[in-house]
C-alpha positions as CSV (number, residue, x, y, z in Angstrom):
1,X,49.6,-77.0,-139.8
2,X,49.3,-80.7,-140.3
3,X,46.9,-82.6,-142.5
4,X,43.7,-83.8,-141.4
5,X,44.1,-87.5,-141.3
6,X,40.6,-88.2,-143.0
7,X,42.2,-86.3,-146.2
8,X,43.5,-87.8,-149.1
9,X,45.3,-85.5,-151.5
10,X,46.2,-86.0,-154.7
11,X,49.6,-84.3,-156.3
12,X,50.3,-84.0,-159.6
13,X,54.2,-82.1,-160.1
14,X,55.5,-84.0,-157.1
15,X,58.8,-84.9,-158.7
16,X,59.5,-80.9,-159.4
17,X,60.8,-78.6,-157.1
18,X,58.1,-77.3,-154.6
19,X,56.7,-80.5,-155.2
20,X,59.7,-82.7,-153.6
21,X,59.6,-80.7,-151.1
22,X,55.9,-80.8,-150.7
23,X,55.8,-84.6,-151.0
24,X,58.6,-84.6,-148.3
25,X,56.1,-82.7,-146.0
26,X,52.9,-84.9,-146.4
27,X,52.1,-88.5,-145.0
28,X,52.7,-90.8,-147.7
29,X,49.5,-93.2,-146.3
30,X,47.4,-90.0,-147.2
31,X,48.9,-89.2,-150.7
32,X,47.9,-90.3,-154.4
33,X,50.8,-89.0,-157.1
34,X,49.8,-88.5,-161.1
35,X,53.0,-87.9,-163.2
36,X,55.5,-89.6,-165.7
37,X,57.0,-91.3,-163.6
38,X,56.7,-93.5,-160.2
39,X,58.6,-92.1,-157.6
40,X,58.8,-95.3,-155.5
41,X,57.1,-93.6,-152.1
42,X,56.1,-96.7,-150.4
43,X,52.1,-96.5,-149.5
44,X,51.6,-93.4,-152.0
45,X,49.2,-94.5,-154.2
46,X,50.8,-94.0,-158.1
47,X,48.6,-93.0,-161.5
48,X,51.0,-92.1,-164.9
49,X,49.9,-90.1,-167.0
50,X,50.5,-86.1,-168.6
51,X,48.9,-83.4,-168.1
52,X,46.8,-82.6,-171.3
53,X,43.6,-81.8,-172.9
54,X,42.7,-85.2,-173.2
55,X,44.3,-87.5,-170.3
56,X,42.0,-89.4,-169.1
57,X,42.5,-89.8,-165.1
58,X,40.9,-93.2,-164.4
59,X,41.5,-94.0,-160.8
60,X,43.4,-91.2,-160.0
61,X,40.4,-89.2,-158.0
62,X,39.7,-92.7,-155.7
63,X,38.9,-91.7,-152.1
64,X,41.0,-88.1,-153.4
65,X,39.3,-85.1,-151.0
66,X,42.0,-82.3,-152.1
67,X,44.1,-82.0,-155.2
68,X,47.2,-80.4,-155.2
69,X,48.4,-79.1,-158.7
70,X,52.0,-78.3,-159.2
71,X,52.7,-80.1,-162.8
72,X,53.1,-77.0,-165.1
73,X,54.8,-76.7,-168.4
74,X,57.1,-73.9,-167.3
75,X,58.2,-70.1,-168.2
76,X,61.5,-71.1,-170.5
77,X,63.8,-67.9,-171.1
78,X,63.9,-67.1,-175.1
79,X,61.6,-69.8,-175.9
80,X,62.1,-70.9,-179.6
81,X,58.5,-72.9,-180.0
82,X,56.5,-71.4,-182.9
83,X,53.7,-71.4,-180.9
84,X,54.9,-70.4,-177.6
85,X,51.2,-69.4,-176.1
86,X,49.8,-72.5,-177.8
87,X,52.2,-74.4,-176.2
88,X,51.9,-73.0,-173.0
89,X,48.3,-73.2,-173.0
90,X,47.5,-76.6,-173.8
91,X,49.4,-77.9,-170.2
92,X,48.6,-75.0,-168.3
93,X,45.2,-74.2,-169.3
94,X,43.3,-76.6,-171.1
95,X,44.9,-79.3,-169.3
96,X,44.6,-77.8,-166.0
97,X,40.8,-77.1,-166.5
98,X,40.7,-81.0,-167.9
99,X,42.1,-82.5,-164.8
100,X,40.2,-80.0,-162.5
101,X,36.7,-81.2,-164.1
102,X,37.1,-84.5,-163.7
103,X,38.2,-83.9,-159.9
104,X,35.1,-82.0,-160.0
105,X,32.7,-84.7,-161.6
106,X,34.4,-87.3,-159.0
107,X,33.4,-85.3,-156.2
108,X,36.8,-83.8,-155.0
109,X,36.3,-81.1,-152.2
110,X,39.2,-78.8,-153.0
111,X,41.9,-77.7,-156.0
112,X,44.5,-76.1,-154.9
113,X,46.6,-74.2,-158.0
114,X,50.1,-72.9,-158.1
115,X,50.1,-70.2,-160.2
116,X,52.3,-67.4,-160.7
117,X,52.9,-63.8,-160.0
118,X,53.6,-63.1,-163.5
119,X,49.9,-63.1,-163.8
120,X,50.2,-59.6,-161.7
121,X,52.7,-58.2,-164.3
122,X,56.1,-58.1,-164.5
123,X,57.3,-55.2,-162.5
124,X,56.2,-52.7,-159.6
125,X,59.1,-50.5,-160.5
126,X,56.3,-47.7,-160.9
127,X,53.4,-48.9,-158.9
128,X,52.3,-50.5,-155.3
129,X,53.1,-54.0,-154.5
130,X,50.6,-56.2,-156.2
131,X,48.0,-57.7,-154.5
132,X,45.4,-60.5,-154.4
133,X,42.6,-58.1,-156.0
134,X,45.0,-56.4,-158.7
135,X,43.4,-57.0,-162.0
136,X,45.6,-59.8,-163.9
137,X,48.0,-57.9,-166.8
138,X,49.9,-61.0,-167.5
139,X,52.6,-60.3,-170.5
140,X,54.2,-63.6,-172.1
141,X,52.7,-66.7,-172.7
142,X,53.2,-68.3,-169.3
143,X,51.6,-65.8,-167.6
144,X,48.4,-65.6,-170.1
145,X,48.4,-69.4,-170.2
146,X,48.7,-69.2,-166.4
147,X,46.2,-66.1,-165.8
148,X,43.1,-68.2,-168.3
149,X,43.3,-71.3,-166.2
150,X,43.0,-68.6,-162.9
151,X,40.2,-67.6,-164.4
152,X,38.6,-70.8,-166.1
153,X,39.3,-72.7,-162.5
154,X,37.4,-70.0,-160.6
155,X,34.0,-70.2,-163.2
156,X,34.4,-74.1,-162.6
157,X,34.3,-73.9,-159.0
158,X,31.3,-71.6,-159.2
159,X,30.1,-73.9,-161.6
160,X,30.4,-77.0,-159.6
161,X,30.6,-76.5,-156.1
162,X,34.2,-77.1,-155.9
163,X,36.4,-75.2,-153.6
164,X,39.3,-73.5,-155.4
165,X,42.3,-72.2,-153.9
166,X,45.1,-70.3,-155.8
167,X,48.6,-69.5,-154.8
168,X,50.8,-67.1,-156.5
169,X,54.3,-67.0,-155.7
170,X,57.3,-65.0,-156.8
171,X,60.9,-66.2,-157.5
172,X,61.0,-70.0,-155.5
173,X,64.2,-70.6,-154.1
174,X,65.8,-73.0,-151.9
175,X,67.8,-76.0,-151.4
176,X,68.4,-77.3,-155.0
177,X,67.3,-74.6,-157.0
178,X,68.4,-73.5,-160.5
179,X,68.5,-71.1,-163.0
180,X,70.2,-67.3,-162.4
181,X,69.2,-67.8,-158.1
182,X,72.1,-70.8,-158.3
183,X,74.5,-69.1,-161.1
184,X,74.3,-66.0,-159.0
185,X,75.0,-67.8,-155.3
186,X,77.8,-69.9,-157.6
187,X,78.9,-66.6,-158.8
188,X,79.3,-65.5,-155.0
189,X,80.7,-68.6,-153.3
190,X,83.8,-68.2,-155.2
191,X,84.6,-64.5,-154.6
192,X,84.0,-63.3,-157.9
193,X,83.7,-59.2,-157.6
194,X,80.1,-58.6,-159.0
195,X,78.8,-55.1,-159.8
196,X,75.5,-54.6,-157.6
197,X,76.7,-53.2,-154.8
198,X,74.9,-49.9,-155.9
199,X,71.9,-51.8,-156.9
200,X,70.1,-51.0,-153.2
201,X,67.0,-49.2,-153.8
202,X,64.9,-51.4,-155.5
203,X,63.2,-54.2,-153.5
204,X,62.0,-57.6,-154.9
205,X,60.0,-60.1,-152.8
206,X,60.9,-63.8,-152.7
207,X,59.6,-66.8,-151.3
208,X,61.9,-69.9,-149.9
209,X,60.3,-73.4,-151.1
210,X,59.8,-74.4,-147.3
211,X,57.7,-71.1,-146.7
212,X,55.4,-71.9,-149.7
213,X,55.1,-75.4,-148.7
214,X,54.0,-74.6,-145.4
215,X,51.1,-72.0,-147.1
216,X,50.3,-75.1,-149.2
217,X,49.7,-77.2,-146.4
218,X,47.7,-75.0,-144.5
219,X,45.3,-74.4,-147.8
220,X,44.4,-78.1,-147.7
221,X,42.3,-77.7,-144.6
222,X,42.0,-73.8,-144.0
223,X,38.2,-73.6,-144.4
224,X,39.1,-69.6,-145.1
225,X,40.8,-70.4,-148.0
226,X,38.1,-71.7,-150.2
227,X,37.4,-69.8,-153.3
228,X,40.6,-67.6,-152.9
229,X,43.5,-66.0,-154.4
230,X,46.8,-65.6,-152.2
231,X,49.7,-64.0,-152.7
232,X,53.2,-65.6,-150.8
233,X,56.6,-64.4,-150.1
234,X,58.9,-64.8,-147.5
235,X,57.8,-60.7,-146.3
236,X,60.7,-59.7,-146.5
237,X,61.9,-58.0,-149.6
238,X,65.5,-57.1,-150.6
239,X,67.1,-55.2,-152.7
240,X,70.0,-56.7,-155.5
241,X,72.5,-55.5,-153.2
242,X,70.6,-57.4,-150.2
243,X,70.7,-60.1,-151.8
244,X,74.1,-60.3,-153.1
245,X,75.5,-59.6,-149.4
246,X,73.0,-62.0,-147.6
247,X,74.7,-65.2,-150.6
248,X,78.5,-64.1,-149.4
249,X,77.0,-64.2,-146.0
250,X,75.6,-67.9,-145.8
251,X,78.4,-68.9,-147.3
252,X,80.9,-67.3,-144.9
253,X,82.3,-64.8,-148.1
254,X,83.3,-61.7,-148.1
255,X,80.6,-59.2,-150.4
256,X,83.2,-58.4,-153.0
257,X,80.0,-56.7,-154.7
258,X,81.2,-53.4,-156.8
259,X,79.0,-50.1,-156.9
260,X,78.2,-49.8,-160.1
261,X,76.0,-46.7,-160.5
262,X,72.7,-48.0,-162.0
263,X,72.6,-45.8,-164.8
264,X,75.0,-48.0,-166.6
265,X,73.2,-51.1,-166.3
266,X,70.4,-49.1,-167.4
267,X,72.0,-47.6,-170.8
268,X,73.9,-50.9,-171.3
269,X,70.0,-52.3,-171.5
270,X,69.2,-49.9,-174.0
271,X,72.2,-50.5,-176.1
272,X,72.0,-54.4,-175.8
273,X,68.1,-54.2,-176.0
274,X,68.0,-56.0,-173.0
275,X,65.8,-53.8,-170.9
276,X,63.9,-56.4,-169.4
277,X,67.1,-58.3,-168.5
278,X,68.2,-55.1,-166.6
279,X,65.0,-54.4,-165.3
280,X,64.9,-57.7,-163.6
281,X,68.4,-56.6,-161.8
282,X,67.5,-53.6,-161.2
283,X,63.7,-52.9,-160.7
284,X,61.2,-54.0,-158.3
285,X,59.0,-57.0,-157.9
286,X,56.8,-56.8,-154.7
287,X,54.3,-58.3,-152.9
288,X,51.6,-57.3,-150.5
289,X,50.7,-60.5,-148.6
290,X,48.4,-58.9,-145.8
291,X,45.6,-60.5,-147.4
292,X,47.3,-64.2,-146.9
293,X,48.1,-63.7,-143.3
294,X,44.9,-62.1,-142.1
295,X,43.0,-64.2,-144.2
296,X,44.6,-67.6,-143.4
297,X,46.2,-66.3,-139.9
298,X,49.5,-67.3,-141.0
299,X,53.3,-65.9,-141.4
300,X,56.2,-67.4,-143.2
301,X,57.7,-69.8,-140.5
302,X,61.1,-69.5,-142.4
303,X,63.6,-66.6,-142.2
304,X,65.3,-65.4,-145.8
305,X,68.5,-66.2,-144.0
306,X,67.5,-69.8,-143.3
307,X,66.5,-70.1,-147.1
308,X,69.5,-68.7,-148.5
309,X,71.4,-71.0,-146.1
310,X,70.1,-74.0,-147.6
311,X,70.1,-73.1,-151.3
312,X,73.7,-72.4,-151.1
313,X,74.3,-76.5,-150.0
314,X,76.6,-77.9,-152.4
315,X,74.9,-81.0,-153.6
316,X,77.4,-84.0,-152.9
């Protein structure tokens, strides 16, 4: 779905990376940007600033129908801030609900939100899939900071007439993604003999940047998604193994994975007391997007395979 040439959307997060890829995907004539730093897109419209309790975004809302609000601080692995929730919530909530007020009092139609699934929980090792209408049982302070602006966004729009439209996604991949997705597709891509070939019956929903992108786009205009919580993935889950073969497969490897039974990965948790580590590996994370597609009549656009593909490019 295209946007509507009368909108104008403003994007805050646009150097990150759904937001490149989001920016990549929009007419620049129709875009306004607020971050650190101008990105140099020729008739994008450019405001600095941070996200915070107290920015004041003068000019950033002119002729703005839709924001789009990527910026985030984001979840950091063993995170040694001695105020991680503080920290956490003065980006993600209190400056969320800062910029989203003004937007409101300058008579912006829609905020859109990318949030997280972590706001779900962590795991569906030992339950359904989560959906849209689960109650939230965030854990760390990403997720709470997360889960309060969900919830503080939602009362504004009531509040104010403002549409609101939240996304929560899973694990983002794609072409120029980091973290353990790009250490594990590394790990792959040169033949190293990894232990997860037995790791096949759990199943763990993903979505490729270019499939949440495309859900983005189509929230802009959808009149359906007003005042809405979706859930996104790529609906089509896979297991560690899955995805372990489908990484040798893209990048034309043979799956030297080992079968490992679980049960060691499992007691090497316990001994380690890394149980959420292993649990990550090992246990489920799923999704139950029926209310997206029915809701929004849309389906992910982009295979798994063709996101895998492109996240295993070796930058030149």
């Amino acid at each position: 779905m295209s946007i509507s040439k009368d909108r104008v959307v403003l994007l805050t997060g646009a150097s990150g990376f759904v937001g490149s890829v989001l920016l990549s995907a929009l007419p620049a004539s129709r875009i306004s940007l607020f971050g650190r730093r101008d990105l140099g897109i020729p008739d994008a419209h450019f405001v600095r600033g941070e996200i915070q309790p107290d920015t004041q975004y003068l000019g950033a809302f002119n002729n703005v129908d839709v924001v789009i609000h990527l910026a985030a601080r984001v979840h950091i692995m063993n995170d040694s801030s001695s105020d991680p929730l503080a920290e956490f919530r003065a980006v993600n909530t209190e400056g969320t609900l800062n910029l989203a007020r003004q937007a409101a009092e300058a008579g912006v139609k829609r905020f859109i939100f990318l949030s997280s699934i972590k706001v779900n929980g962590e795991s569906t090792s030992h339950c359904a899939a989560f959906n849209a209408f689960d109650q939230r049982l965030p854990e760390d302070p990403y997720a709470i900071s997360k889960s309060e602006a969900e919830e503080q966004l939602l009362a504004l729009g009531k509040e104010t007439g403002m549409e609101i439209v939240i996304i929560r996604p899973p694990l983002v991949y794609g072409e120029g993604v980091k973290a353990n997705f790009a250490s594990l597709m590394k790990l792959v891509g040169r033949g190293f003999p990894l232990p997860f070939r037995a790791i096949n019956q759990n199943k763990r929903s993903l979505v490729s940047v270019y499939n949440l992108v495309d859900l983005i786009k189509v929230c802009i205009d959808h009149p359906k998604a007003a005042n809405q919580v979706f859930l996104v993935s790529d609906d089509n889950d896979l297991s560690t193994a899955q995805m372990v073969a489908l990484m040798a497969k893209v990048q034309g490897k043979v799956n030297l994975s080992l079968p490992v039974p679980v049960c060691c990965f499992k007691l090497a948790g316990k001994l380690f007391k890394k149980d959420d580590v292993v649990d990550r590996l090992v246990g489920s994370l799923q999704l139950d997007i029926e209310h997206t597609k029915n809701t929004l009549d849309w389906v992910p656009p982009y295979s798994v395979e063709h996101g895998f593909a492109l996240a295993a490019k070796k930058k030149d």
